[in-house]
C-alpha positions, 0 to 999 in steps of 0.5 A: 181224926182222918180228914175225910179225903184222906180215908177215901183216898187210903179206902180207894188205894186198898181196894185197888191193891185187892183188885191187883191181887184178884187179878194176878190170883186169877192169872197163876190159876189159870196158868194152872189149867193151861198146864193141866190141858198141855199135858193131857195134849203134850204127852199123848205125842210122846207115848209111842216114844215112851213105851218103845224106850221102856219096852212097855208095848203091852202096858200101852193104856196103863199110863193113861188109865192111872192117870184117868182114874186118879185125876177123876176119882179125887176131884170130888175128894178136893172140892168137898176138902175145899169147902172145909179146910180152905180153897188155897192150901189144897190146890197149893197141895194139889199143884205140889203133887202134880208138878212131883208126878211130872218130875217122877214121870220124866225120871221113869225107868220102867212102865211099873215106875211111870204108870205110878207117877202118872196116878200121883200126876193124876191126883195132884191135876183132879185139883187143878181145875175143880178147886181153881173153878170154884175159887173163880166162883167166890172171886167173881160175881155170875157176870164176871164169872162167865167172863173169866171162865171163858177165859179158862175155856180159851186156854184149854182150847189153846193148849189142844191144839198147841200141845201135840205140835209140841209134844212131837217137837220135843219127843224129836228134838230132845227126849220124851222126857222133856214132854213131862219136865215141860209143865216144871216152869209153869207149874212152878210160876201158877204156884207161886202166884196163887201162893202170893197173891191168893188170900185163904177161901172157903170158911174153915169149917168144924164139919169132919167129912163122912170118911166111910161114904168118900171110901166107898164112893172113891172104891166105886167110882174107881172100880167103875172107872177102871172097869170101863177103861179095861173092859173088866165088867165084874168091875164094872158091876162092883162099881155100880153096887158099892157107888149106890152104897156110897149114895145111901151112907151119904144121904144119911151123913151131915157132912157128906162127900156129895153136895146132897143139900144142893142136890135137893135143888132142881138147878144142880141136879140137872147141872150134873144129869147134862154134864154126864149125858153130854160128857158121854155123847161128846167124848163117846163120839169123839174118841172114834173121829180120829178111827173114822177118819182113817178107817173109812175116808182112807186118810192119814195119821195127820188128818186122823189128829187134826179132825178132832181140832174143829170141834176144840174150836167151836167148844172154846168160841162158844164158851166166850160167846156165852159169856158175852150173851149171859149179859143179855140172855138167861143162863137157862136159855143159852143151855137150852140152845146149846142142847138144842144144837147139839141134838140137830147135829147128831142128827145130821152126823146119821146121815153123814158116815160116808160123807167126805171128811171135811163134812165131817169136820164141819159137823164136829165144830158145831158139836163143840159149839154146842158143848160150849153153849152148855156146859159153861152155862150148867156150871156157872147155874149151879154154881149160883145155886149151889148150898151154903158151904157146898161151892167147892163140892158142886163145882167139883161134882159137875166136872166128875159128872161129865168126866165119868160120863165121858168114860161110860160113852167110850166105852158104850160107842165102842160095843156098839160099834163092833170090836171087828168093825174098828179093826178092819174099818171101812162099811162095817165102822160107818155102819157102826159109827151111825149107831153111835150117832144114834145113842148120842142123839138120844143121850142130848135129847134127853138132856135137852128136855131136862134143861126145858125144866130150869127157870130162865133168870136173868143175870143179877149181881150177886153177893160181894165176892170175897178178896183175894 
């Protein structure tokens, strides 16, 4: 018989060597997310080298748009696959491809070459952070969630602002190449930590995905995305025709591709309504900054890239701030704040389209403050509520959600404000930059009376989250 010392001794040895391995999981996950944010932020300096080498001018937004609609349209597809085959064998799939298309995308020899490796890029990074999030979510209790995942929010943050210096030093000093081949050692050590230190998460389930509603709703939201990217508007109308298909075979299907059990709840349902509204009046008004600074207050390339990093530092100070207030403060309660910010200053931006820029600069940290506030908290809610076996599918369908309506507002702001306007600037864009203020004023509001439905809850303990 094993004294008793001894068994507490060898139980609290291997508890410690769990929480080691939690730990240095976590760490290989999060470098996961630092090197998808890098890329987006990294490449985006090198693309004017790019198409200039490959003599690609005229395919300029085909690079990006690939990468958008693959990124996008398969996250769902990986966080439903998570909550049946198992979390770590597919982000170890996803990485795998992502690291294959950085490789290919360094290797291009023409845009036809690129612009496909930027599509398998893409697939492998709509992995990446879904999949990543949700494993967080089984790891961690609600409280200690929050706190890890501010610490996603703070890398993200990081990489924003360190990846266009980088992406420019690497253009210049070595080749454009370099800005893809740069993710390699990353990518390579998350891999390897994961793989090592992650133990298999999410029950292996005998459900088999409903493959006619996932191709449908993967063809849509394709269509849709494209369509929005292209300015294709049969696309468009195609899109949204066959996603209400999608929607109707769902609902009839015991496994569907949507958490359409969790949707039942009000919790997610309006998780995914605030992500797509607020993803649409933040990204929607954001794309345009860099123009407005430009085309209206007469300031340089420089100050054009370096007005959208207040609002990537207010977004990334308020996601940790939240996570402390979440000890003290229902998770309902800090969205609604964060709502509630953001409504005041769409407000206070109609006002300001011929204000200095550096009002402008300060109205845009508390946009992303606002973002902050509410689109941690929204997860980490539905999260917690999330349906048994659903995890990896809402966690997946929140971050669609605010990625497609991110898509939909750059391409509404743009209508509003007037092909003619962003190309010759001045009056007519601040004019029509005052209409964009206006719709995206609306779109928070509206979200903001949905949070005003959520139940505040204080923060409890939840279940015992699985090892590592």
């Amino acid at each position: 018989m094993t004294p008793p010392t001894t068994a507490a001794a060898s139980s609290s040895s291997n508890q410690a060597a769990l929480d080691r391995a939690r730990k240095l999981a976590t760490v290989g996950l999060i470098l996961g997310v630092f090197l998808n944010a890098l890329e987006s932020s990294v490449v985006a300096s090198a693309m004017p080298s790019v198409i200039q080498d490959l003599r690609g001018q005229a395919l300029y937004a085909l690079p990006f748009a690939a990468y958008l609609l693959t990124s996008t349209v398969s996250s769902p597809l990986w966080g439903r696959g998570s909550d049946i085959v198992g979390r770590k064998k597919l982000y170890l799939a996803g990485m795998a491809l992502f690291l294959l298309g950085s490789v290919l995308c360094g290797a291009a020899q023409n845009m036809g070459w690129l612009i496909g490796a930027r599509a398998l890029q893409g697939l492998g990074a709509g992995a990446l952070l879904s999949i990543a999030l949700t494993i967080v979510g089984e790891l961690y209790t609600l409280e200690q969630r929050g706190r890890v995942q501010a610490f996603f929010s703070g890398v993200w943050g990081i990489s924003g602002l360190v990846g266009p210096l980088l992406g420019g030093w690497l253009t210049e000093t070595w080749s454009w190449r370099w800005t893809f081949f740069v993710s390699l050692p990353f990518g390579v050590a998350a891999f390897w930590m994961v793989a090592r230190y992650l133990r298999q998460s999410g029950e292996r389930r005998e459900a088999k995905l409903d493959w006619g509603g996932a191709a449908l709703f993967t063809a849509g939201s394709g269509m849709l995305i494209w369509g929005l990217e292209l300015k294709q508007w049969w696309a468009v109308g195609a899109g949204i025709l066959i996603l209400a298909g999608a929607l109707w075979v769902e609902s009839r299907h015991s496994a569907p591709l949507l958490p359409m059990s969790s949707l039942n709840d009000r919790v997610p349902r309006v998780a995914f309504a605030g992500n797509l509204l607020a993803g649409a009046a933040y990204f929607g008004v954001i794309a345009y900054l860099p123009l407005y600074a430009q085309g209206v207050t007469g300031r340089g390339a420089t100050a054009a890239g370096a007005i959208l990093t207040p609002a990537l530092v207010g977004w990334t100070l308020a996601s940790i701030l939240a996570a402390q207030l979440m000890r003290r403060i229902p998770l309902a309660r800090i969205s609604q704040l964060g709502f509630a910010v953001l409504v005041v200053v769409f407000a206070a931006l109609t006002f300001t389209v011929h204000s200095p820029l550096w009002v402008t600069s300060v109205l845009g940290f508390v946009v992303g403050s606002g973002m902050g506030f509410s689109m941690l908290t929204l997860l980490l809610s539905a999260q917690g509520a999330a349906g048994k076996g659903e995890l990896g599918a809402v966690t997946s369908g929140v971050l669609f959600a605010r990625q497609m309506g991110g898509a939909l507002g750059v391409t509404v702001m743009a209508l509003l404000i007037g092909e003619a306007a962003i190309e010759n600037g001045g009056a007519a864009l601040a004019e029509g930059l005052r209409s964009a203020y206006f719709l995206a004023l609306g779109l928070v509001a509206v979200a903001f009376v949905f949070t005003l439905t959520l139940r505040a809850r204080s923060v409890v303990e939840q279940s015992t989250p699985t090892a590592p």
